[in-house]
C-alpha positions as CSV (number, residue, x, y, z in Angstrom):
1,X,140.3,23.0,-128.2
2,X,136.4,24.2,-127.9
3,X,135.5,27.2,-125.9
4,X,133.2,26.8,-122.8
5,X,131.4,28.9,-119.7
6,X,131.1,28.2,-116.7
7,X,128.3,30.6,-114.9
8,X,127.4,30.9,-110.9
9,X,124.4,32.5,-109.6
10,X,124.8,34.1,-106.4
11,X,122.6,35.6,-103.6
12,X,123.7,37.0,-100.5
13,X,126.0,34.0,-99.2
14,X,125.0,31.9,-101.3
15,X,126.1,30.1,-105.0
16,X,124.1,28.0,-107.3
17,X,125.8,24.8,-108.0
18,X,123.9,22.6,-110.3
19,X,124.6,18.3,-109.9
20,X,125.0,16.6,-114.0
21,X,122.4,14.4,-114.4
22,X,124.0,13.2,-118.3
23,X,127.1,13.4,-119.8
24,X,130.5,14.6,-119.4
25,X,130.8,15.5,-115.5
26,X,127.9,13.5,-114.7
27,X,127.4,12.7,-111.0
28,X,129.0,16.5,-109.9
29,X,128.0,19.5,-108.9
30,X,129.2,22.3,-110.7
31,X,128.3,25.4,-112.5
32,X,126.1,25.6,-115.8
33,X,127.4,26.1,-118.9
34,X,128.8,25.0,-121.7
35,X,130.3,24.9,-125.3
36,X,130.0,27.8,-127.2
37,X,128.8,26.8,-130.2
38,X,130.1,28.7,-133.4
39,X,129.8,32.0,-134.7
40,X,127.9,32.5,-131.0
41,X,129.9,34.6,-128.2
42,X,130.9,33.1,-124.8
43,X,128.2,35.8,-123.3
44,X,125.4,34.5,-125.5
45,X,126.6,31.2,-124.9
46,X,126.7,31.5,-121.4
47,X,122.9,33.0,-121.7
48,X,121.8,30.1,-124.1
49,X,123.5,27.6,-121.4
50,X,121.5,29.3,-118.0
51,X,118.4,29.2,-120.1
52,X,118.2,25.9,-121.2
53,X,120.0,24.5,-118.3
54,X,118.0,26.0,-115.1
55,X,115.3,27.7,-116.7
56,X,116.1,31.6,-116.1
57,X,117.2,34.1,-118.2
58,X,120.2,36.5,-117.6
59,X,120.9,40.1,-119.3
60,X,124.1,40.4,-120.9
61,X,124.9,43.3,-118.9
62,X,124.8,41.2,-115.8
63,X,128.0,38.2,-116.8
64,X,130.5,39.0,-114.8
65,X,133.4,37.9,-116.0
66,X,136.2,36.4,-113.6
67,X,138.7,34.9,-116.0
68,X,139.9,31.9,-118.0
69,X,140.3,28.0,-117.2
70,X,142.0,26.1,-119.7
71,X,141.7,21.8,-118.6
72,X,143.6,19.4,-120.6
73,X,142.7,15.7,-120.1
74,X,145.9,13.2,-121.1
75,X,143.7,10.5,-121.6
76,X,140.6,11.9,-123.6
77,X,141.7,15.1,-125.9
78,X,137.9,15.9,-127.1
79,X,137.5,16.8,-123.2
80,X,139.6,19.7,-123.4
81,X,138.4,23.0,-123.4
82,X,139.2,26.9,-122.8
83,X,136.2,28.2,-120.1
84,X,135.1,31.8,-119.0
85,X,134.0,31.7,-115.5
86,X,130.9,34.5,-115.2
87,X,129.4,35.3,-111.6
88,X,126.0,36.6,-112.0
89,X,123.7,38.6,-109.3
90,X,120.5,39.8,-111.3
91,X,118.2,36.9,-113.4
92,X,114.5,37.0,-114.0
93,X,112.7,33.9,-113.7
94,X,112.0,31.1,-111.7
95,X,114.8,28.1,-110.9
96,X,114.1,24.6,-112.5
97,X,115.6,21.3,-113.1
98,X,116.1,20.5,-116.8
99,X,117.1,17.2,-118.9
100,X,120.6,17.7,-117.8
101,X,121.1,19.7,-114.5
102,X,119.5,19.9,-111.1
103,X,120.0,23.5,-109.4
104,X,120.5,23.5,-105.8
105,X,121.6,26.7,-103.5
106,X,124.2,25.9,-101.4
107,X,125.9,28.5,-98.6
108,X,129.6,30.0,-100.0
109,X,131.5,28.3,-97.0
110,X,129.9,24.7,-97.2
111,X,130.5,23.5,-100.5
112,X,130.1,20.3,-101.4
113,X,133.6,19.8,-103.1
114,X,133.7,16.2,-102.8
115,X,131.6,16.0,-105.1
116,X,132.7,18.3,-107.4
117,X,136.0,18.3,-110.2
118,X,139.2,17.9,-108.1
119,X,140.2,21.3,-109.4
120,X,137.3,23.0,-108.2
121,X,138.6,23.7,-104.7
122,X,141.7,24.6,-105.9
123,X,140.2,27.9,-107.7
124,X,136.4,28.4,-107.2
125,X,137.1,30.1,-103.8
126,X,139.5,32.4,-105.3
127,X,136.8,33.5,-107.5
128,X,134.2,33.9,-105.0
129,X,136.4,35.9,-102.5
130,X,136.8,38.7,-105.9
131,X,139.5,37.0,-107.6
132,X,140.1,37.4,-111.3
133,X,142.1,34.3,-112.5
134,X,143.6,32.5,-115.5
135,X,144.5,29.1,-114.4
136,X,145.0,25.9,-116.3
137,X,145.0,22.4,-115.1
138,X,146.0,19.0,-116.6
139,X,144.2,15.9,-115.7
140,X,145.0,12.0,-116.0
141,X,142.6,9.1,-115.3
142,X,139.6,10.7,-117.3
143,X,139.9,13.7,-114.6
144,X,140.3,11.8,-110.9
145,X,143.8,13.0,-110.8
146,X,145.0,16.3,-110.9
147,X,148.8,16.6,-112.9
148,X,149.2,20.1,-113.0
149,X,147.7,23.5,-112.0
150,X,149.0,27.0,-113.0
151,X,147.6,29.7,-111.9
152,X,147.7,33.5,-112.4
153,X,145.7,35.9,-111.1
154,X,145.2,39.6,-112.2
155,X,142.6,41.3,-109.9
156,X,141.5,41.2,-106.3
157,X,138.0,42.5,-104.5
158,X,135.5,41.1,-102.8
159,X,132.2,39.1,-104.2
160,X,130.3,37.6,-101.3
C-alpha cells in the first residue's frame, strides 16, 4: 500500500480545496498531495506536493499533522493508500494553478462536498473543528460507494 498526504491551507474561515484537473480523483475537489515517493518523508512529500501543485512553498515547521486515512478500493488495489492529513496556516508565495490542480478558497461551512470523495464529509469536518483522527474507509464501484468507515479519534481542539 503506498503512503500519501493530503495538505489544507487555511485562513481565517477559510480552506483551500484544489478541483483535479488529471488523473486519479479527476473532476473533485480536494486537498493537494500526494504519494510519497521513496526514501522521502511524508513532510517533504507533503512540501514537494504544495510546491508543485499550487505553486507556494511551506516550512516544515508549519505541517500540522491531524492523523491517518487509510482507503481501500475493492475494485482497483493500486488505488489504495495510507494518507497523513496536514493543516497548514503560514506559506510564502503566491497561489497558482498547475498541470494538475486548480486552487480555489472556499469558506469552512460551505463546502462543496458534492463534489468531493464521498468520504470527505464524513471526516474533513472533524478535522477542521481540531480533531485528530485515524479513520479508514473501504470503497466499491472505483470509489462512488462507500462500504465501510472506521473511525478513531485521539485529540480534540479547535482549528477554525
Amino acid at each position: 500500500m503506498k503512503t500519501t498526504t493530503i495538505c489544507f491551507l487555511l485562513k481565517d474561515d477559510e480552506i483551500l480545496l484544489a478541483m483535479k484537473k488529471r488523473g486519479f480523483g479527476v473532476g473533485k475537489w480536494n486537498g493537494v498531495g500526494g504519494k510519497v515517493n521513496e526514501g522521502e518523508s511524508v513532510e517533504d512529500a507533503a512540501i514537494r506536493e504544495i510546491k508543485e501543485e499550487i505553486g507556494v512553498a511551506v516550512d516544515r515547521s508549519n505541517l500540522q499533522n491531524f492523523g491517518t486515512l487509510k482507503f481501500s478500493f475493492e475494485d482497483n488495489h493500486e488505488w489504495d493508500n495510507f494518507c497523513h492529513i496536514f493543516l497548514i496556516r503560514h506559506w510564502s508565495g503566491e497561489l497558482s494553478e498547475s498541470e494538475e490542480m486548480r486552487p480555489k478558497w472556499f469558506k469552512a461551512n460551505e463546502l462543496p462536498f458534492s463534489e468531493m470523495w464521498i468520504d470527505d464529509p464524513l471526516w474533513l469536518p472533524r478535522v477542521l473543528a481540531g480533531e485528530k483522527i485515524e479513520a479508514a474507509f473501504a470503497f466499491g464501484e472505483k470509489g462512488l460507494k462507500l462500504n465501510e468507515a472506521i473511525f478513531s479519534s485521539f485529540e480534540k481542539g479547535n482549528i477554525l
